[in-house]
N, C-alpha and C positions, 0 to 999 in steps of 0.2 A: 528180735522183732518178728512177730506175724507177718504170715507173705499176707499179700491182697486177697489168696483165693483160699485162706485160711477163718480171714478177719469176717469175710463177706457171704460166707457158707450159707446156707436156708436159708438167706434172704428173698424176699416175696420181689422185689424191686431190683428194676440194676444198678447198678454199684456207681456209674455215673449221674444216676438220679438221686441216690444216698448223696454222695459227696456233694452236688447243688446243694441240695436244701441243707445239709448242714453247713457248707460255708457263707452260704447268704444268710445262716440263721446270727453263725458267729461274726462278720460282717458288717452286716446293716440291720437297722432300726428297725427289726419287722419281728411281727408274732408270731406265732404259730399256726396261728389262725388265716393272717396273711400268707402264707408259704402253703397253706392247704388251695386260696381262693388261685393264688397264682400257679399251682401246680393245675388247677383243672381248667383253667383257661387252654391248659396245654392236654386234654385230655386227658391228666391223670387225677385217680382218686388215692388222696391219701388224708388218713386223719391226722388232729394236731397232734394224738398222742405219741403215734408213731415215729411222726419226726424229731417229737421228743425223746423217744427211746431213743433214735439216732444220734441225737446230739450230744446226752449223755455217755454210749456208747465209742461216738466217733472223735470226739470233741478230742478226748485225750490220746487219744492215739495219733491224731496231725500233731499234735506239742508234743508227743515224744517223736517223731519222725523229723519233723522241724528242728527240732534242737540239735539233733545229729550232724543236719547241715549249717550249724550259723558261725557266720565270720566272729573275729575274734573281735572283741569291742577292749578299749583301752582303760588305764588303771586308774584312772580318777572317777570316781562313783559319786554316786547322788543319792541318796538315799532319805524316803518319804513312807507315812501311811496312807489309806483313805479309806471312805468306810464304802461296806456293804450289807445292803442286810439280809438276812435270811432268820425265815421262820418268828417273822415280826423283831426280830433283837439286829440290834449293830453290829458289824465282825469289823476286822480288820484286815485289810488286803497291804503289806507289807510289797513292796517294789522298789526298784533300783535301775537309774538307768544310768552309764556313762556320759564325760561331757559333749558329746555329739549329740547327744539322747536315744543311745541304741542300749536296747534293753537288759539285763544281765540277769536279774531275776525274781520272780517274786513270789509270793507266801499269803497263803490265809491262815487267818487266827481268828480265834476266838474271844483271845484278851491281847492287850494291847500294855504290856509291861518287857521288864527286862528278858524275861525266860523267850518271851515269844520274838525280841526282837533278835536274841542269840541263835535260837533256830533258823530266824530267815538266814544270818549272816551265813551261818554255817552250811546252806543251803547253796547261797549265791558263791561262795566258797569253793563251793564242789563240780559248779557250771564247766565244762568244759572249753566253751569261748570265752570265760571270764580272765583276766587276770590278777594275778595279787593285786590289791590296791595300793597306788602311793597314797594316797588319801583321801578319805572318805568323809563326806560333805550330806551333816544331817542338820535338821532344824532341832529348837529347845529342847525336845522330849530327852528327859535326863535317865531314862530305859539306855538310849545309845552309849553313852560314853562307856555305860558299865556294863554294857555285852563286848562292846571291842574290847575294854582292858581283861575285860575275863575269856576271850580268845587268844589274846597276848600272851598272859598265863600259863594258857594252856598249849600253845607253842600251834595256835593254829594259823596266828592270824603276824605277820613279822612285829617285830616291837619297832621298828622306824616308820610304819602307816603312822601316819597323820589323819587328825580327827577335826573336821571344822564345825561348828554350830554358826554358822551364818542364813540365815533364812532366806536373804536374797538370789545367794546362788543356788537355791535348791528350786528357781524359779522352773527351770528347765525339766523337773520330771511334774511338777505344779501343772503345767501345760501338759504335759504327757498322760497323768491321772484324765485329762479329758476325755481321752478316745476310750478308754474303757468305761466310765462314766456315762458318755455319752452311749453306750451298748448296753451297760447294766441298768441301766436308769428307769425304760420302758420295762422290762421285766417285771417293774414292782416287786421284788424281794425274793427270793429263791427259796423249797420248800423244804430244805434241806441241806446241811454244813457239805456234804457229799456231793449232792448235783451243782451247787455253788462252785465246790472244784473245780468238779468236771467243766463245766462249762466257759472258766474261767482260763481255764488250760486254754481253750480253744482260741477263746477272744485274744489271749496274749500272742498268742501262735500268729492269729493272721494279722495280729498289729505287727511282728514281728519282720513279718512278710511283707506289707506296707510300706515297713520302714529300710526294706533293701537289705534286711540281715542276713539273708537265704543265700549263700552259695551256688548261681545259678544266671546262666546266661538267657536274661530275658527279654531277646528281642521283638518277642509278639506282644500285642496289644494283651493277647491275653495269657499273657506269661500266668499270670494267679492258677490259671484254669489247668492250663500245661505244666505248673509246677506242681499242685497238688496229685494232678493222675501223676506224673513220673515219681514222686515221692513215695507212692503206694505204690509203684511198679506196674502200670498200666496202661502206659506208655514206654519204650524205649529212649 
């Protein structure tokens, strides 16, 4: 990992005014254009673009940093698509959460078949907080049954996981698709499968954080604040 004063080099701005505006961006329901008005109320000038460089830039580097620290979430999975779009077409954002609904992990695509749903698995797989699944709980999409038995196969995935098609219990990341929805929604479509990522990293990151996944004793109000500077090493 990049130290802080690696990541943050030439920057024109301080690195605590960077980290604001991109976690407010990935955060809450605001534009760009908002984070420019609310930045110069505080006397600073910045353009939308900028922050979108930032965001871009910063987005995925809190999802890999975060990830580092997340608790171990249990082996019953849920797993769901939901769409996103980018560059006027529908993608597909592939996610998984356990039955607490703490998050394990998630994947964008482009197509929405077997190939793509076997990469997410293989992806979530590889999580380091994740666990083997005792069983894994998808809706009809008939992509699932034949990416698990072909991880089975292939000796990634145990051949005792259990596979459910029940729709009602997948209600649980149903409800979870919201908060990212509710982020991506305002966006209007992203202009590029790329920045889609990136930004995407981000939003999962501070739901992540949200939902108490963060290895981290946060007794301030503003734990978010104080978790993100010590993550970057900013704080002691």
């Amino acid at each position: 990992m990049k130290s802080a004063t690696n990541l943050f080099k030439w920057k024109h701005f301080n690195v605590e005014i960077i980290l604001l505006t991109v976690r407010w961006y990935l955060q809450y329901r605001l534009s760009y254009r908002d984070l420019v008005e609310m930045m110069s109320e505080r006397g600073i000038s910045i353009s939308h673009t900028t922050i979108m460089r930032w965001v871009h830039q910063f987005a995925p580097e809190i999802a890999k940093i975060v990830r580092s620290h997340l608790k171990q979430v249990n082996d019953s999975w849920r797993c769901d698509e939901t769409y996103i779009k980018v560059k006027g077409k529908w993608t597909y954002l592939y996610r998984a959460v356990d039955s607490k609904g703490k998050t394990i992990d998630f994947r964008l695509s482009e197509k929405r078949d077997m190939k793509a749903a076997q990469r997410f698995f293989e992806k979530a797989l590889s999580s380091n907080h994740a666990q083997i699944p005792r069983v894994i709980t998808v809706d009809k999409n008939p992509a699932y049954p034949v990416a698990i038995e072909n991880l089975k196969n292939n000796n990634k995935l145990p051949h005792e996981t259990q596979i459910r098609q029940t729709k009602y219990l997948n209600n649980i990341i149903e409800q979870d698709h919201r908060f990212i929805k509710k982020r991506t929604n305002p966006m209007l479509g992203f202009k590029s499968f790329l920045t889609a990522e990136q930004t995407i990293q981000g939003i999962e990151a501070m739901h992540m954080i949200k939902k108490g996944q963060v290895e981290y004793n946060h007794s301030s109000p503003l734990f978010v604040v104080q978790l993100i500077h010590q993550l970057f090493g900013l704080i002691a």
